[in-house]
C-alpha positions as a Markdown table, in Angstrom:
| # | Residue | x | y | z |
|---|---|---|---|---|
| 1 | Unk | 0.0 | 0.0 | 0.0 |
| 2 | Unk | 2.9 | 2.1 | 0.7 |
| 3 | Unk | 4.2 | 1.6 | -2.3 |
| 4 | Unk | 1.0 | 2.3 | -4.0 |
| 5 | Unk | 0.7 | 5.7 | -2.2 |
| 6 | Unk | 4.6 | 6.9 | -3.4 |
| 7 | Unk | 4.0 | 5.7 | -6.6 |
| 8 | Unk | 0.8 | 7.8 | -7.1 |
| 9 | Unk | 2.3 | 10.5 | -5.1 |
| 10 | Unk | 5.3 | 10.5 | -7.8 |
| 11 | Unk | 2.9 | 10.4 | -11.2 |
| 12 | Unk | 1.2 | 13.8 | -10.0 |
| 13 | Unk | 3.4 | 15.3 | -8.5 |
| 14 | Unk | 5.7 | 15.5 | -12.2 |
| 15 | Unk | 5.2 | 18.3 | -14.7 |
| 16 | Unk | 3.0 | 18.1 | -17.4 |
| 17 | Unk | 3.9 | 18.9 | -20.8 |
| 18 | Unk | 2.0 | 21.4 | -22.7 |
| 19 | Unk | 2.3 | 21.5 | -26.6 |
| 20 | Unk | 2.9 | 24.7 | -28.7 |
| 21 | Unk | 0.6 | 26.6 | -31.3 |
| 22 | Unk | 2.6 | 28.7 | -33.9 |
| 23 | Unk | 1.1 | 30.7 | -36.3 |
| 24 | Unk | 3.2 | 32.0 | -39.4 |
| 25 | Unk | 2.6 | 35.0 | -41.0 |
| 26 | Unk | 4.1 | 34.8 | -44.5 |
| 27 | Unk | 6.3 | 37.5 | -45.8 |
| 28 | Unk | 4.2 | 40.2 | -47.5 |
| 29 | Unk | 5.9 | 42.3 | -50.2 |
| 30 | Unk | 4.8 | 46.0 | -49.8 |
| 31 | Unk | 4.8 | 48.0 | -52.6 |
| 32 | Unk | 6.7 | 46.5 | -55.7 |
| 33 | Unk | 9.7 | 43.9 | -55.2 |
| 34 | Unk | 12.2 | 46.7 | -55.8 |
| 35 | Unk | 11.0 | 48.5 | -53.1 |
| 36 | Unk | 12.9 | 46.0 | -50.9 |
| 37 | Unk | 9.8 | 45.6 | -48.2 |
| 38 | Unk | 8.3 | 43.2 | -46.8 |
| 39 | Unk | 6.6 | 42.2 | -43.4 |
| 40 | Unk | 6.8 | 38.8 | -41.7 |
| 41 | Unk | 5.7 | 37.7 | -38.5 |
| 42 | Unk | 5.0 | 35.3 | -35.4 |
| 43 | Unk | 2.9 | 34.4 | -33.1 |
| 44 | Unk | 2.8 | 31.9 | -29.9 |
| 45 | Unk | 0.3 | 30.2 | -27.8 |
| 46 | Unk | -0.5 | 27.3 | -25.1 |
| 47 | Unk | -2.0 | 24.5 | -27.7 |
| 48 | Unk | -4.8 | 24.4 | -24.8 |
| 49 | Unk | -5.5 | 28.4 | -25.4 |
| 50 | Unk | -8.9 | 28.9 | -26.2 |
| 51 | Unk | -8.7 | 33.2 | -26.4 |
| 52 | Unk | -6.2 | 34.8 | -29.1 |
| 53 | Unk | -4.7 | 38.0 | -28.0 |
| 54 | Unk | -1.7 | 39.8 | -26.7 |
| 55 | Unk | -2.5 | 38.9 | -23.3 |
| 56 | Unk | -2.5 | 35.1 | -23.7 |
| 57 | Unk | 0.5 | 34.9 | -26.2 |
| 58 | Unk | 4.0 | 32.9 | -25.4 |
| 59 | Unk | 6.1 | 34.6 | -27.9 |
| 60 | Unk | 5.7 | 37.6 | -30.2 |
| 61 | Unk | 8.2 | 38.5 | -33.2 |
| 62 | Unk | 7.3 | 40.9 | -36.5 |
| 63 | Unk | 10.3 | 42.0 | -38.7 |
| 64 | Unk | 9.4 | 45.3 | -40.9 |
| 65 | Unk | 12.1 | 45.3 | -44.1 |
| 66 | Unk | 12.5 | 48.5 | -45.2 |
| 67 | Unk | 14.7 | 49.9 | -48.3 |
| 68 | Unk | 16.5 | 46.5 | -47.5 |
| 69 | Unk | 17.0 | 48.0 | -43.5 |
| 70 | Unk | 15.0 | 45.1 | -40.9 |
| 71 | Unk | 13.7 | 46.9 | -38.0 |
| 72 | Unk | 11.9 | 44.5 | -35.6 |
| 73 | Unk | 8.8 | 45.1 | -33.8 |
| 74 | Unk | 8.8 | 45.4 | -30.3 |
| 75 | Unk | 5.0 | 44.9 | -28.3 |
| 76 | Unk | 5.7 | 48.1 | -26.8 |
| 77 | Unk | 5.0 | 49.3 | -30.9 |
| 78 | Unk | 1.9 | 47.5 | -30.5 |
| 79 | Unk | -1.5 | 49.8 | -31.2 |
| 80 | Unk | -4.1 | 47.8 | -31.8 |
| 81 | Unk | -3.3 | 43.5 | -32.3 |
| 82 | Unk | -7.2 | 41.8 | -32.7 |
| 83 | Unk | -7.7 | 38.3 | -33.3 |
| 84 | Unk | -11.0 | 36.5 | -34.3 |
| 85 | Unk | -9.9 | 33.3 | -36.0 |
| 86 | Unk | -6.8 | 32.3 | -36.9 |
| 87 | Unk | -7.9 | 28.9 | -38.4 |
| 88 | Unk | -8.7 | 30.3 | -41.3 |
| 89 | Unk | -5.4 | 30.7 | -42.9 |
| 90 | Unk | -6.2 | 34.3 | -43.6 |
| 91 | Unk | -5.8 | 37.5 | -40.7 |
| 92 | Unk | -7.5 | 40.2 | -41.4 |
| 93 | Unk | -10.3 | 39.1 | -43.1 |
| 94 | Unk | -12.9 | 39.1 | -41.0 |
| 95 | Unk | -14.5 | 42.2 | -38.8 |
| 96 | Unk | -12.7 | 43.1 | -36.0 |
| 97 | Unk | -9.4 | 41.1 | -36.8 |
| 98 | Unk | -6.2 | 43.1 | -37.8 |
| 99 | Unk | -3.2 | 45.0 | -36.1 |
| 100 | Unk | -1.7 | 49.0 | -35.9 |
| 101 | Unk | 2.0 | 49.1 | -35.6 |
| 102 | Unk | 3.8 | 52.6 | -34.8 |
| 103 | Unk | 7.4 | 52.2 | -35.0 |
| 104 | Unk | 8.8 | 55.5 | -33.6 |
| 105 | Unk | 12.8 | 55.1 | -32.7 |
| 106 | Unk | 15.6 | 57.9 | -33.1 |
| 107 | Unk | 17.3 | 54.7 | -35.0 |
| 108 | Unk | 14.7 | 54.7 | -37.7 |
| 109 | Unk | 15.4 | 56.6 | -40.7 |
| 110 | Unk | 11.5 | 57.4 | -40.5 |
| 111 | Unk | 7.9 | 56.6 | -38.4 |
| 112 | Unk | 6.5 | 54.0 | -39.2 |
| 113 | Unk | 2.7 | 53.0 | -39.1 |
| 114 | Unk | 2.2 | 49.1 | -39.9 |
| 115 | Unk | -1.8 | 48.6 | -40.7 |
| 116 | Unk | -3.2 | 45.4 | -41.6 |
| 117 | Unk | -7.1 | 44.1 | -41.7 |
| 118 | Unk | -10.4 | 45.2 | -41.4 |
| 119 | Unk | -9.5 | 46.2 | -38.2 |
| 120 | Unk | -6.1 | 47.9 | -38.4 |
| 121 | Unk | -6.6 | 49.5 | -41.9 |
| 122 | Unk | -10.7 | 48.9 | -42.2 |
| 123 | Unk | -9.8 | 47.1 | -46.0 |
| 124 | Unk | -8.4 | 43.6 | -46.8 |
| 125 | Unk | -5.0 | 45.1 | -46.8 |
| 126 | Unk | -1.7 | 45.6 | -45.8 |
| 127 | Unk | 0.3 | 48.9 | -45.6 |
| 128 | Unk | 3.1 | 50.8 | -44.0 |
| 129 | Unk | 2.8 | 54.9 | -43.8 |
| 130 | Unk | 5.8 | 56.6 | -43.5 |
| 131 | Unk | 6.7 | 60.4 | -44.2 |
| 132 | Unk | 7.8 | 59.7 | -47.6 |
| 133 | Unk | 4.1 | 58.0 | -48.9 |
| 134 | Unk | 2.9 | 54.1 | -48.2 |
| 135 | Unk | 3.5 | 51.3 | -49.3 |
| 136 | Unk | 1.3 | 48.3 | -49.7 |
| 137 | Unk | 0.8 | 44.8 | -50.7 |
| 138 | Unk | -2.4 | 44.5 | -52.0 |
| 139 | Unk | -4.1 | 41.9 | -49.9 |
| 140 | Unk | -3.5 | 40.1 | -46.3 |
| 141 | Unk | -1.1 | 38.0 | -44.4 |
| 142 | Unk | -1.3 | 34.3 | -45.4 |
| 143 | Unk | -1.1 | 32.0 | -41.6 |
| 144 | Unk | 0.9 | 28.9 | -41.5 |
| 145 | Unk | -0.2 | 26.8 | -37.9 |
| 146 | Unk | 1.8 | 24.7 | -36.3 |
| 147 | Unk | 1.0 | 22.3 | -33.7 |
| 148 | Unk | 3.5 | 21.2 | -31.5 |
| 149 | Unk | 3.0 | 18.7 | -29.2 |
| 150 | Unk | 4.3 | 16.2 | -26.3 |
| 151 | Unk | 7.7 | 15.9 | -28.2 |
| 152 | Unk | 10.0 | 18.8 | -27.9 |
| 153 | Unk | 7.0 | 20.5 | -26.1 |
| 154 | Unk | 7.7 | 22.8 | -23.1 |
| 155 | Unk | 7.5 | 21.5 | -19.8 |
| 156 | Unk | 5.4 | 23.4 | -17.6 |
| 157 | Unk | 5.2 | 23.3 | -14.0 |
| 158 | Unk | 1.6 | 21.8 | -12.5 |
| 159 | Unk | 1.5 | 22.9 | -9.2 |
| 160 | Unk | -2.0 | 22.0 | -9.0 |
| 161 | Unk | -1.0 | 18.2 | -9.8 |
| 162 | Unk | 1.1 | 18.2 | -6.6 |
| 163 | Unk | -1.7 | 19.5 | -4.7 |
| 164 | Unk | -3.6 | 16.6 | -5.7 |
| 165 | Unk | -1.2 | 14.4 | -5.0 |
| 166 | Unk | -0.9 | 15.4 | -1.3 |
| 167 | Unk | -4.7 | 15.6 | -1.3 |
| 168 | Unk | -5.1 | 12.2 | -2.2 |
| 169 | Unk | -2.6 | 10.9 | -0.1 |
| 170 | Unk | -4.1 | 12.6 | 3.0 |
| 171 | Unk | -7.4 | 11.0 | 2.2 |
| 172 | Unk | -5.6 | 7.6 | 2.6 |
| 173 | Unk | -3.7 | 8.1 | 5.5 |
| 174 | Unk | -7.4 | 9.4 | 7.3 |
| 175 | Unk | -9.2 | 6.4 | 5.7 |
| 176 | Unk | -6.3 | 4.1 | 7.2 |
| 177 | Unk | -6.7 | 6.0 | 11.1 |
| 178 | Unk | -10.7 | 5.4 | 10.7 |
| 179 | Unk | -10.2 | 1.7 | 9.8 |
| 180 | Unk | -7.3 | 1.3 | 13.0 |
């Protein structure tokens, strides 16, 4: 019985691994191919995340390519990031889903406004606004997801699996005192 006990004390008492959701945002060219611009990003998430937004993210990572310069975007650039469903292979599509960028740095040759969606822009597009004009790609990002689970996952800690197991292991050593 003992040995019972350990063992089940053990088993809940180990992390849990928790898979990975990735989403891919393609690269975009804004404006013509000579233009040297383009927007890629990435986005993170619990695989058990059932609400899409900056609060619930892992990771976070957009690259802005500008005149052949990459400036990366910080969250603290972040104006506006809205998510309805991002199993549709397509952001920005639907009412309230898009993202505002501002990109304002003494290092950046100009500020930058990043608008994409119906949301961000209010069109199925994608555009950066700088002093100089815009430039735009015609149309929205394209998402990749990715599901990655169990192997390679991160481990997460369960500290609610360890209260269990000394829950459960209480209960028997009152059920043993009863029956004494």
């Amino acid at each position: 019985m003992k040995s019972l006990i350990a063992a089940v004390f053990v088993l809940f008492s180990m992390p849990s691994f928790a898979g990975v959701i990735t989403y891919d945002f393609t690269r975009l060219v804004l404006g013509d191919e000579a233009d040297q611009t383009s927007l890629i990003g990435q986005i993170t998430f619990d695989e058990n995340e059932t609400q899409f937004n900056m609060n619930t993210w892992l990771s976070f990572f957009f690259q802005l390519k500008f005149d052949n310069v990459s400036y990366n975007i910080l969250e603290e650039d972040i104006a506006e990031f809205a998510v309805v469903d991002l199993n549709n292979d397509v952001f920005g599509d639907e009412s309230g889903e898009g993202f505002e960028f501002y990109i304002e740095d003494s290092s950046v040759p100009y500020e930058f406004t990043i608008s994409s969606g119906l949301a961000g822009l209010g069109e199925t597009d994608t555009c950066v606004f700088f002093d100089g004009g815009d430039r735009c790609a015609g149309g929205l990002f394209q998402v990749v997801k990715t599901v990655e689970s169990n192997n390679g996952s991160t481990q997460v800690s369960e500290p609610a699996s360890f209260a269990t197991a000394m829950l459960i292991l209480f209960a028997f050593t009152s059920m043993r005192k009863r029956k004494q």
